[in-house]
DRENKOL-184433 format. One record per residue (C-alpha): residue number from 1; x, y, z. Coordinates in steps of 0.1 Angstrom, whole numbers. Each point is the difference from the previous one (the first is absolute). Layout:
> NUM,X,Y,Z
...
***
This chain:
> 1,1485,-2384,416
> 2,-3,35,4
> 3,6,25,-27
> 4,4,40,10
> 5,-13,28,-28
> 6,25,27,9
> 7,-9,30,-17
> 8,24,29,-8
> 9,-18,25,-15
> 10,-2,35,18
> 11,-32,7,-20
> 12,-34,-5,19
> 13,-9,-11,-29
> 14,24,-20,-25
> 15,-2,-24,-28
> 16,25,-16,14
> 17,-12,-10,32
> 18,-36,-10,-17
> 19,16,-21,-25
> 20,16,-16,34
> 21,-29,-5,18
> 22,-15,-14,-33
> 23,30,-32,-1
> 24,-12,0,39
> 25,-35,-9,-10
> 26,9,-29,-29
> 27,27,-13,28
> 28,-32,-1,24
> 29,-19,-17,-32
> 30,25,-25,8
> 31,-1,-4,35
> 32,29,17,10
> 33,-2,25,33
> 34,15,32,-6
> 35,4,36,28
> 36,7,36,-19
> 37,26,17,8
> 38,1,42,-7
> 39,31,16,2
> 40,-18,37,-6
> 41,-16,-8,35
> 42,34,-8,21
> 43,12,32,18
> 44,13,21,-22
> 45,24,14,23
> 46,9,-35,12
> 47,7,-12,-35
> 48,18,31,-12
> 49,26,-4,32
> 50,4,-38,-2
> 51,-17,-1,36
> 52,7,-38,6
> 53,-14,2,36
> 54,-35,15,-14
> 55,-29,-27,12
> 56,-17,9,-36
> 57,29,-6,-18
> 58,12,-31,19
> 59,-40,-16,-3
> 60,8,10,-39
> 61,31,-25,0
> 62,-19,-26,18
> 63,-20,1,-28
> 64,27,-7,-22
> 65,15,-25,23
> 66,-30,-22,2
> 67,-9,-3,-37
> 68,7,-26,-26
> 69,-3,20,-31
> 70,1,36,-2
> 71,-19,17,-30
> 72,17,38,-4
> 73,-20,28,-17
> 74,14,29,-8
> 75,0,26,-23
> 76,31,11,-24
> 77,13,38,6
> 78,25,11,-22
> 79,12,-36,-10
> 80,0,-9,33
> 81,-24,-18,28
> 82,-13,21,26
> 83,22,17,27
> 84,-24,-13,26
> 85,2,-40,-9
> 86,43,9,-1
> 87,-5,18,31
> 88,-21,-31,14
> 89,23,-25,-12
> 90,26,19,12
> 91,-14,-10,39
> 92,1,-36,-11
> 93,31,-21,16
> 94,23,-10,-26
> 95,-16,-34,-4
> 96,-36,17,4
> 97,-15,-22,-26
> 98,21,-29,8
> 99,-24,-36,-17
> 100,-23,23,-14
> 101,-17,0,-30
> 102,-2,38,-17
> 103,-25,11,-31
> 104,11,31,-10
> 105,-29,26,-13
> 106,3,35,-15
> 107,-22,28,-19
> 108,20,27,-18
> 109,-10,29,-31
> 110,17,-23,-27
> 111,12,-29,-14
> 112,35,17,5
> 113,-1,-7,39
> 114,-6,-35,-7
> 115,43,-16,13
> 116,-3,27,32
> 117,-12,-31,19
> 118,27,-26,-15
> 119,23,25,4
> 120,-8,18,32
> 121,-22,-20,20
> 122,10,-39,-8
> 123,35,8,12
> 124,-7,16,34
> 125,-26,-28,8
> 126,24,-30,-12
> 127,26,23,24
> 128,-26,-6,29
> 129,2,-41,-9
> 130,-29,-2,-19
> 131,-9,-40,-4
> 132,-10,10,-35
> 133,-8,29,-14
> 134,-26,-8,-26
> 135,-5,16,-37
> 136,-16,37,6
> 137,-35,15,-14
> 138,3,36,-13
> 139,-30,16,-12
> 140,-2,37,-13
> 141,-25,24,10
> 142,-20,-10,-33
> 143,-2,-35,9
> 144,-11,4,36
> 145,-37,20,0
> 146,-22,12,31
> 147,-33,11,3
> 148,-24,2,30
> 149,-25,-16,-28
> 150,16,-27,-18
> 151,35,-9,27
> 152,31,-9,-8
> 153,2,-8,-42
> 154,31,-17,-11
> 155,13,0,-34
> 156,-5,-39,-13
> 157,41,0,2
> 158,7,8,35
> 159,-34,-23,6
> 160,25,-25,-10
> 161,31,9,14
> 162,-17,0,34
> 163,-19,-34,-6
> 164,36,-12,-10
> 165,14,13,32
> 166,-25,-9,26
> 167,0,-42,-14
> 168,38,6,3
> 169,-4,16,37
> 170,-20,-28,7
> 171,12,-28,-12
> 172,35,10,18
> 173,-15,2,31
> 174,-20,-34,-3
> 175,36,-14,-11
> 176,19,14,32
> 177,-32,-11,22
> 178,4,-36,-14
> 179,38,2,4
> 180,-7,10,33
> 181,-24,-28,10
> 182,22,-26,-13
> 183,32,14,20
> 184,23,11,-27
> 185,23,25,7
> 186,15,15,-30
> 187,38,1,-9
> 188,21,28,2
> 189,12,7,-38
> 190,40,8,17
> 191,-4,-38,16
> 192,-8,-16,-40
> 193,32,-16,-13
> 194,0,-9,-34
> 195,29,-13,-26
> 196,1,-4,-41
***
């Protein structure tokens, strides 16, 4: 199954996007295939105009298109995600992640930022159809350390957290793999009829 790192930090260099491609390495760990995705490198112009006839821009949604789990990294601005992932998702039809599995990541200057993903990022993906948007990481700048010398440090929490997320990541996509292979096609929640 195919998993797609989309990255939506402006920043060259962001916590947010190495704390991504650090969950892309333990999904690898676990034999999973994953493609990067940067939103900072789509044309700017492009992106800015909603330019849906832009090859860049419709090779980005491809992307989306032809993943089963998409891992988001972003960074928190002001309580919010980052205009460029909105702008991005904006591009995205309105069933853009339509049977996909979505791990929601963000870095941000405090503890304080922490609900800008459950309450500004979960609802927009669960707009685009989401399969399942599963439980966020949020790390603060303390937690998440770089250094030419020693990498990427984690703070033992988020070490966790992302452990916790990545086995959860997984396991959903072995479950939906095995679902697959055995032909069962889920039921649609509005055709469940129940009575008391």
């Amino acid at each position: 199954m195919n998993i797609l790192l989309l990255a939506g930090s402006p920043s060259l260099s962001s916590r947010s996007t190495r704390l991504l491609h650090h969950v892309g390495e333990k999904l690898a760990l676990l034999g999973h295939r994953y493609a990067k995705l940067n939103v900072r490198d789509l044309p700017a112009l492009a992106l800015l105009q909603a330019d849906f006839g832009d090859e860049t821009l419709k090779a980005a949604r491809g992307q989306v298109a032809d993943a089963d789990a998409v891992v988001i990294g972003t960074p928190v601005y002001k309580a919010a995600y980052s205009g460029i992932l909105k702008a991005f998702l904006d591009l995205l039809p309105q069933d853009g992640l339509k049977g996909k599995l979505v791990l929601p990541l963000a870095t941000g200057g405090s503890q304080s930022h922490m609900l800008a993903l459950d309450y500004g990022l979960r609802p927009v993906l669960s707009s685009l159809d989401a399969r399942h948007v599963l439980p966020s990481i949020y790390a603060t700048e303390q937690q998440i350390v770089w250094s030419e010398e020693a990498g990427l440090v984690l703070d033992p929490a988020i070490v966790r957290r992302v452990a916790d997320g990545v086995e959860n990541l997984s396991a959903s996509l072995i479950a939906l793999q095995e679902a697959a292979a055995a032909g069962f096609e889920p039921i649609p929640f509005s055709s469940v009829r129940c009575s008391v």
